[in-house]
C-alpha positions as CSV (number, residue, x, y, z in Angstrom):
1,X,-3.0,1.0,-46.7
2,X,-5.1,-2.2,-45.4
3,X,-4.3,-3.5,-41.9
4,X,-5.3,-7.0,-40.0
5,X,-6.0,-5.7,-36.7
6,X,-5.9,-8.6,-33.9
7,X,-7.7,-8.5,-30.8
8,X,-9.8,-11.5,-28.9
9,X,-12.7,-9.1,-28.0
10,X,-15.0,-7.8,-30.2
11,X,-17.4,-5.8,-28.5
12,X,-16.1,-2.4,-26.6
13,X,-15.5,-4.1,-23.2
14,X,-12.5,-2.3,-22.1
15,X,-10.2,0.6,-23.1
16,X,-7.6,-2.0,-25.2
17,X,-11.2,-2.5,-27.3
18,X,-12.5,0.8,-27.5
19,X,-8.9,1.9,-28.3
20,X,-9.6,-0.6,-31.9
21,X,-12.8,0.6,-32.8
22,X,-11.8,4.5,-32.4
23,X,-8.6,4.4,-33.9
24,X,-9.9,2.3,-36.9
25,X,-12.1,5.2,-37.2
26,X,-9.9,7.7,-37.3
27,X,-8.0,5.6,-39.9
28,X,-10.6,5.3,-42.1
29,X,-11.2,9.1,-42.1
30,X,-7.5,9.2,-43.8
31,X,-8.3,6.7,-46.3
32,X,-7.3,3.4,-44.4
33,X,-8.8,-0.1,-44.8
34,X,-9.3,-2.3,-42.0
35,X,-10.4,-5.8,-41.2
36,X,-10.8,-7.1,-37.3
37,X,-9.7,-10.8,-36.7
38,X,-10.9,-11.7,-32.7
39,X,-11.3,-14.8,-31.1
40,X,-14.6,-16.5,-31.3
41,X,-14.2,-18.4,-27.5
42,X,-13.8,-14.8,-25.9
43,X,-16.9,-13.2,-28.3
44,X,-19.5,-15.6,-29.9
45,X,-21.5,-12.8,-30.6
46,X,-19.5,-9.7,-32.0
47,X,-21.4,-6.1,-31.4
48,X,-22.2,-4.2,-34.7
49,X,-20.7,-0.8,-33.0
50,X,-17.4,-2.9,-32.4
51,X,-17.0,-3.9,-36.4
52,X,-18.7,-0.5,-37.4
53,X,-15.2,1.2,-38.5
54,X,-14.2,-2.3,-40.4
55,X,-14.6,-3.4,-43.6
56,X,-15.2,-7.0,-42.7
57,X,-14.7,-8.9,-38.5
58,X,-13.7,-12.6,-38.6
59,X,-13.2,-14.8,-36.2
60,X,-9.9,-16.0,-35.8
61,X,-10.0,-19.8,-37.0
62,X,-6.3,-20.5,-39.4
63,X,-4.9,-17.0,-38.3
64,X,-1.7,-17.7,-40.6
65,X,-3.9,-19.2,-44.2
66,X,-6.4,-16.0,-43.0
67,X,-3.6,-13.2,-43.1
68,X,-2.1,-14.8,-46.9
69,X,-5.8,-14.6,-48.0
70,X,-6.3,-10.8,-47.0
71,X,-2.4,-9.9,-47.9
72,X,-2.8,-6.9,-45.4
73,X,0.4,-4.3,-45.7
74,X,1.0,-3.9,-41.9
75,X,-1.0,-6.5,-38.7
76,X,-2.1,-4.6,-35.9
77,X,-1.6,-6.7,-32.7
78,X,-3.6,-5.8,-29.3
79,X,-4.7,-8.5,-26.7
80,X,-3.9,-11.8,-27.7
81,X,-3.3,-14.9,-25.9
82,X,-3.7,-18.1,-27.9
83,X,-1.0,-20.2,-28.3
84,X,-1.1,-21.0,-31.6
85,X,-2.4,-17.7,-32.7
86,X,0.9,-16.3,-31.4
87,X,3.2,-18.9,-33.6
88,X,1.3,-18.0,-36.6
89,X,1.5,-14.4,-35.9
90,X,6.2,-15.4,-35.6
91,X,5.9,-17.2,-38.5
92,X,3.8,-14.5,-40.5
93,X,5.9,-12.6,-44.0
94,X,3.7,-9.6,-42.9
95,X,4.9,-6.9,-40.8
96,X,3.6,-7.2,-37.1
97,X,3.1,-4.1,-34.9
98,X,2.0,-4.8,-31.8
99,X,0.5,-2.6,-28.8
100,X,1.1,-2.9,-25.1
101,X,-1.8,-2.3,-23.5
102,X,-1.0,-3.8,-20.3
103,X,1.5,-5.4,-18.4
104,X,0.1,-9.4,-19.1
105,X,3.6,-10.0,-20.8
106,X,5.4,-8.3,-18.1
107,X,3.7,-9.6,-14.7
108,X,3.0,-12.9,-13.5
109,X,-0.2,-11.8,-12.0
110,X,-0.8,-9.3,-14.8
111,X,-0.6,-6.5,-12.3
112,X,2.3,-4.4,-10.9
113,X,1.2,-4.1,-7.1
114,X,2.8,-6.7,-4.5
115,X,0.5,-9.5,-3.9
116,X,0.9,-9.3,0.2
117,X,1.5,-5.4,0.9
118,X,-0.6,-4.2,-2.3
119,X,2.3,-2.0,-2.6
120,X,2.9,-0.3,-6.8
121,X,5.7,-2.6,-8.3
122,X,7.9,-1.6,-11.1
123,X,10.4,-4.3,-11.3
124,X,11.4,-6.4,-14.2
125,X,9.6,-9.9,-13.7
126,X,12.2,-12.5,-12.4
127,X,13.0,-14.4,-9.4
128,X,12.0,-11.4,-7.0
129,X,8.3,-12.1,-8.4
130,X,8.3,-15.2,-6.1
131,X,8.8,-14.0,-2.8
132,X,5.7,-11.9,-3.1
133,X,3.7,-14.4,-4.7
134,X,3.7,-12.9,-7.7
135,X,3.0,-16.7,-9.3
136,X,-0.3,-17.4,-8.0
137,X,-3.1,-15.3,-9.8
138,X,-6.5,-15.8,-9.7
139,X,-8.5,-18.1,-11.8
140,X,-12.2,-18.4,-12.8
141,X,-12.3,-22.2,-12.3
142,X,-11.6,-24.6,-8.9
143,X,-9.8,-23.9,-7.1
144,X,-10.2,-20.5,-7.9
145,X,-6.1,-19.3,-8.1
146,X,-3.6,-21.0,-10.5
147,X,0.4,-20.9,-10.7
148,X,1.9,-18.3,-13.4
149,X,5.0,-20.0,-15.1
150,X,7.9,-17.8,-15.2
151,X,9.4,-19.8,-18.1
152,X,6.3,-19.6,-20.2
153,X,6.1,-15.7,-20.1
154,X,9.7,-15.7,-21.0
155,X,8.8,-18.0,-23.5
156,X,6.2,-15.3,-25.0
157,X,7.9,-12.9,-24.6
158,X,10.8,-13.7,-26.8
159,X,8.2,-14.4,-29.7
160,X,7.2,-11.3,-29.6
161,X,10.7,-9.9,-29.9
162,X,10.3,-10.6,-33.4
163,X,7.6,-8.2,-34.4
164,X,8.5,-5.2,-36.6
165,X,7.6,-2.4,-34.0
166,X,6.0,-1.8,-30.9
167,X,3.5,0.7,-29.6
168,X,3.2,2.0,-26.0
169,X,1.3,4.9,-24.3
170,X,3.8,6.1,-22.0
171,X,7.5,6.5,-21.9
172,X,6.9,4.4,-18.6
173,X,5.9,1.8,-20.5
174,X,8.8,2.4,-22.8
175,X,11.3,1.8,-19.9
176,X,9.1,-1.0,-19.0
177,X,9.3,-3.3,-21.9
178,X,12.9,-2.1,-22.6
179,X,13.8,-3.7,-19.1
180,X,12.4,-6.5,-20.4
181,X,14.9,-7.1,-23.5
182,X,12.6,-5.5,-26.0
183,X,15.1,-3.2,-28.6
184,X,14.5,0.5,-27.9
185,X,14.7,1.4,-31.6
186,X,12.1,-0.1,-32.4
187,X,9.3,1.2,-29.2
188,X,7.2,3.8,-30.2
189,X,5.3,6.3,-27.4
190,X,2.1,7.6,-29.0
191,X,0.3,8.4,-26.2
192,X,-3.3,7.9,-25.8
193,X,-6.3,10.1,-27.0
194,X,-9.9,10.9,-26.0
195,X,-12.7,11.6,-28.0
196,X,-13.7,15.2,-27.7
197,X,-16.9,16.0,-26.4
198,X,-20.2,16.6,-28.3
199,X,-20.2,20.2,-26.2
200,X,-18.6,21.4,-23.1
201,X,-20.9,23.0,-20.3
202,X,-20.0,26.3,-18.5
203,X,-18.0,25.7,-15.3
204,X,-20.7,27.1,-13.2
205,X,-23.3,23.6,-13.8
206,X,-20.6,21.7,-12.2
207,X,-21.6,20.3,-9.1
208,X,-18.9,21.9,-6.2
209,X,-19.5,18.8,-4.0
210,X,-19.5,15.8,-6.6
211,X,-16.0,13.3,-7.2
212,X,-15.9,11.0,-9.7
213,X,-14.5,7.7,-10.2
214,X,-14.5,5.8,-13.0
215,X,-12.7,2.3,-14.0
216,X,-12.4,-1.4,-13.0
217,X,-13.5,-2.6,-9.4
218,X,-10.3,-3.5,-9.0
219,X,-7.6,-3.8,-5.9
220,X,-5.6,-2.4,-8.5
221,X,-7.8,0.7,-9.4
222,X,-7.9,1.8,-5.7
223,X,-11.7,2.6,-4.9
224,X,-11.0,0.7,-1.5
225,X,-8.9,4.1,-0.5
226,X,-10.8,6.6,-1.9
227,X,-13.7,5.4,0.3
228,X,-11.6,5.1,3.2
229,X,-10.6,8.8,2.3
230,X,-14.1,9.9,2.6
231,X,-14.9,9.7,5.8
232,X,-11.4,11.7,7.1
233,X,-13.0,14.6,4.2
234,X,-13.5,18.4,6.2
235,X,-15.3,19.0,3.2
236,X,-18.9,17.6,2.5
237,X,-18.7,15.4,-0.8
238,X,-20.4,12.5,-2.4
239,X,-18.7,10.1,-4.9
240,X,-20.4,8.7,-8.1
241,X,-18.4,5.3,-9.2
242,X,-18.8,4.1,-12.5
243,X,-17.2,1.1,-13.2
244,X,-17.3,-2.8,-12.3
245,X,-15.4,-5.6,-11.6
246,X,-14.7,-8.7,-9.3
247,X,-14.2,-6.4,-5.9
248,X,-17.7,-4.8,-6.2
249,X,-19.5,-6.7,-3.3
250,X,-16.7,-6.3,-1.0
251,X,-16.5,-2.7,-2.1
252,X,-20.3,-1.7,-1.7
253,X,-19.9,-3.5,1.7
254,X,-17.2,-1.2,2.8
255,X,-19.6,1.6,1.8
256,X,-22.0,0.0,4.7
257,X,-19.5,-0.4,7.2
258,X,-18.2,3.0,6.9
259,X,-21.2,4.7,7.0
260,X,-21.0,6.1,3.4
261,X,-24.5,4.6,1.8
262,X,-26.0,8.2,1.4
263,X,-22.5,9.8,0.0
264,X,-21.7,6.7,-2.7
265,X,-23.8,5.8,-6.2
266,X,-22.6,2.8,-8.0
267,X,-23.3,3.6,-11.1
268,X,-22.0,0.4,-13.4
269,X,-20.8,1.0,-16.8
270,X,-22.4,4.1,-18.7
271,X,-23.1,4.9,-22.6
272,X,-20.4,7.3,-23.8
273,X,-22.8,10.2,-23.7
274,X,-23.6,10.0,-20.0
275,X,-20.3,9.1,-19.4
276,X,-19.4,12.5,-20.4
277,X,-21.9,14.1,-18.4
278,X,-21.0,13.0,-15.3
279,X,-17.2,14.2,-16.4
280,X,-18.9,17.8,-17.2
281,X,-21.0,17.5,-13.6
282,X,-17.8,16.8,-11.0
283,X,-15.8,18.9,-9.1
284,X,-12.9,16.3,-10.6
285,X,-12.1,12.8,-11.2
286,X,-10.3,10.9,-7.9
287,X,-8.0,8.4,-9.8
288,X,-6.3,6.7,-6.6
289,X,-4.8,3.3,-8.3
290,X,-2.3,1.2,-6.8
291,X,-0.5,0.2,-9.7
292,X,1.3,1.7,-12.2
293,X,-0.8,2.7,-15.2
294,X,0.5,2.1,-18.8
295,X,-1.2,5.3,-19.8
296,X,-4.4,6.0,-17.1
297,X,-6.8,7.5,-20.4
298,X,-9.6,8.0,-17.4
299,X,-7.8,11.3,-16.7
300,X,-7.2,12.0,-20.4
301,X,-10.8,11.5,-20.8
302,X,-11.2,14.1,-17.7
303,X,-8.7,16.9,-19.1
304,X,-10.9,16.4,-22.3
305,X,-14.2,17.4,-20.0
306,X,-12.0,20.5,-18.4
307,X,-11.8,18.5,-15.3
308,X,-9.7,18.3,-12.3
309,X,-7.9,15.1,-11.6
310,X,-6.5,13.8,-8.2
311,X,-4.6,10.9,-8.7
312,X,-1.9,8.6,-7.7
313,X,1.5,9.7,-10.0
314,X,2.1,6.3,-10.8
315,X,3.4,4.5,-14.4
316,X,2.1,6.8,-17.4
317,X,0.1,8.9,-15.4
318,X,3.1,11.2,-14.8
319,X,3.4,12.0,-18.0
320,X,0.1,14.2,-18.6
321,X,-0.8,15.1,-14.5
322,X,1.1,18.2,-13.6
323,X,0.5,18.8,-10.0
324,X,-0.8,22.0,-9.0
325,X,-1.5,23.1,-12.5
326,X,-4.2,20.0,-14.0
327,X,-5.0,18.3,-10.8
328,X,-3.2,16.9,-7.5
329,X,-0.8,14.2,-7.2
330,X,-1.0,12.0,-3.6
331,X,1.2,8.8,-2.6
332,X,-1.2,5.8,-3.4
333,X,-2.6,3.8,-1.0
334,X,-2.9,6.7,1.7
335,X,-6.3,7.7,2.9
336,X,-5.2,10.9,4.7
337,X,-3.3,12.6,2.0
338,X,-6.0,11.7,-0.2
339,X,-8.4,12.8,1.5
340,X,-6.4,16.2,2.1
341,X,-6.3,16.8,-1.8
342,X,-9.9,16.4,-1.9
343,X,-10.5,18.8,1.0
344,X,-7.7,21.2,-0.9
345,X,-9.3,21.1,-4.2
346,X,-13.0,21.6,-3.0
347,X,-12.3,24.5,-0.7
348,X,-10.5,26.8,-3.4
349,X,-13.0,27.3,-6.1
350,X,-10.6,29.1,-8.3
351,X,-7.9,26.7,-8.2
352,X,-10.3,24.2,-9.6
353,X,-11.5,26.3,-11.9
354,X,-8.1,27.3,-13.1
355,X,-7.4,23.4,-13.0
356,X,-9.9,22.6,-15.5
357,X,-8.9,25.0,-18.2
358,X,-5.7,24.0,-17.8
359,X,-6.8,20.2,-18.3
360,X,-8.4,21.5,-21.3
361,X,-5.4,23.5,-22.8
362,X,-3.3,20.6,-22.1
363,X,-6.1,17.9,-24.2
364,X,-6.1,20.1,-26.3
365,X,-2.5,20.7,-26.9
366,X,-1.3,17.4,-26.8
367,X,-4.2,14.3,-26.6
368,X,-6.6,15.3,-29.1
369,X,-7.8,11.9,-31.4
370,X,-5.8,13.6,-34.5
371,X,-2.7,13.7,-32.6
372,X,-2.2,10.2,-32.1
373,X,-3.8,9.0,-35.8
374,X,-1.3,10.7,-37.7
375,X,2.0,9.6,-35.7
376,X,0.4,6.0,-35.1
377,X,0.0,6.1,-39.4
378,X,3.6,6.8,-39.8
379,X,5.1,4.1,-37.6
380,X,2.4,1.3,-39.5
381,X,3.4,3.0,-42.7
382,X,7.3,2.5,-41.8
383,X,6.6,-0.5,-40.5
384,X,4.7,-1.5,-43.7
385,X,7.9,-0.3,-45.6
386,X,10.1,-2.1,-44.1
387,X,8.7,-5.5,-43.9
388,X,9.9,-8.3,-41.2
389,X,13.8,-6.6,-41.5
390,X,13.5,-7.9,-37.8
391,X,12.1,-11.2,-38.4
């Protein structure tokens, strides 16, 4: 089988891109040949670990003459927003799966909290997207915001339509894009993976007072009430963050303000291997977004590490956090019950340590890297099969 995979980025910047350079891997293992189109604006310099798993990386210049040249049997769609990328992707005789990796087609802000209240939204986008201000987003050029156009994301969204299949994380997600006039038939959950670690350390290294936090410095992602949780903590702890994002100065100055500098290490973004460290080294991984997470592969990533996870039960994360047997669920944006579960979890040593092998059985079980290669092989396979019947 040879697949066009699609995705603007071609360097691991995020989990949509490290998502593309694993799974090509795993691919290939079976016999697969890949080829990564991305777009040249977003990456003018691709990185060599990003096109390892391919057999050739291209930058996306006549996307429909490119596609007719390579003849792939199935194209593999991730992030991709230009225009007329898109219409040559609808106007394609290949197959077209395509993977939701977020909610850009199904937000006008791209992210499902409530622009005034910060509250988790899980509503279909429409007309109830305006009270909140759900049409202003922000914008990397003056004046700094811009207005999200209801009719264009329609617009998009009803292009994709057209595509063969569909790949989500989460039955969450699968409701999600079903409310949003997507066929059902044709959504596949497959959820995420995580790599498995080079070697796992005995439970007694871990460090009893250490959280973790790892992901985008985000409002969305939540650090803002895990650090306003700290300081309402019985239990002594420190908190290693590793991650960044727009909300980082505003973030490291609520460290100052409440009085946190000695108990918080920024950490930035960290190689795979020490990555996995720090997962071996905590207590658990605090996970308190705000927003509804397609999948949430941070605490797939921790279940992987036998570790505890306390997290918001919001979107996909649901679906692999079973309270009181892999971690703790608490109500987002709520200091004092977060900060409860962290005093709960710290203080019994042999509920977290039952915890983690539970996280481990369940990785193992059900979110190993196999797991999701094979089923994701049958759906391109069928989808290869069948052709545009949907076109």
């Amino acid at each position: 089988m040879k697949i066009a995979w699609i995705n603007e980025l071609a360097h691991p910047a995020g989990g949509a891109e490290r998502y593309v350079r694993d799974t090509a891997r795993e691919l290939a293992d079976q016999g697969v040949r890949s080829v990564l189109f991305y777009d040249v604006k977003a990456t003018p310099d691709p990185s060599p670990s990003m096109l390892a798993p391919f057999e050739g990386g291209f930058p996306i210049v006549d996307l429909g003459r490119q596609l007719r040249e390579l003849a792939p049997d199935v194209v593999y769609v991730h992030r991709l927003h230009e225009n007329k990328a898109l219409r040559a992707l609808a106007a394609s005789p290949f197959p077209v799966v395509r993977f939701f990796h977020d909610h850009r087609l199904f937000c006008l802000r791209e992210h499902k909290y409530t622009a005034l209240s910060k509250t988790p939204c899980c509503r279909a986008v429409g007309a109830g997207c305006y009270p909140c201000l759900g049409f202003v987003r922000r914008s990397e050029t003056w004046p700094g915001v811009e207005l999200a156009s209801l009719r264009r994301l329609r617009a998009e969204q009803e292009q994709a339509r057209h595509h063969t299949a569909f790949i989500v994380g989460s039955r969450y997600m699968a409701n999600h894009v079903v409310a949003h006039g997507f066929e059902r038939s044709r959504i596949h959950v497959i959820p995420l993976y995580a790599s498995v670690p080079p070697r796992l350390r005995v439970h007694g290294q871990r460090q009893e007072d250490l959280l973790l936090f790892i992901g985008q410095l985000t409002t969305g992602k939540g650090l803002d009430v895990l650090l306003q949780a700290l300081p309402r903590t019985v239990r002594p702890c420190r908190l290693i963050v590793v991650g960044r994002g727009r909300q980082e100065v505003k973030l490291r100055a609520l460290v100052q303000a409440l009085g946190l500098a000695e108990r918080v290490a920024f950490m930035g973004w960290l190689d795979p291997e020490a990555l996995s460290a720090h997962y071996q080294q905590a207590s658990c991984l605090v996970f308190p977004t705000r927003a509804p997470e397609t999948s949430g592969l941070v605490g797939i990533e921790a279940m992987a590490h036998g570790t505890p996870v306390i997290a918001s039960p919001l979107g996909g994360i649901e679906e692999w956090l079973s309270h009181g047997r892999t971690g703790l669920s608490v109500p987002p944006n709520d200091p004092a019950a977060l900060a409860a579960a962290i005093d709960q979890l710290l203080g019994d040593p042999s509920l977290r340590s039952q915890m983690g092998l539970n996280a481990l059985q369940t990785f193992e079980e059900r979110f190993r890297p196999e797991h999701h290669a094979d089923r994701l092989l049958t759906v391109l396979e069928a989808a290869a099969g069948a052709g545009r019947l949907f076109g």
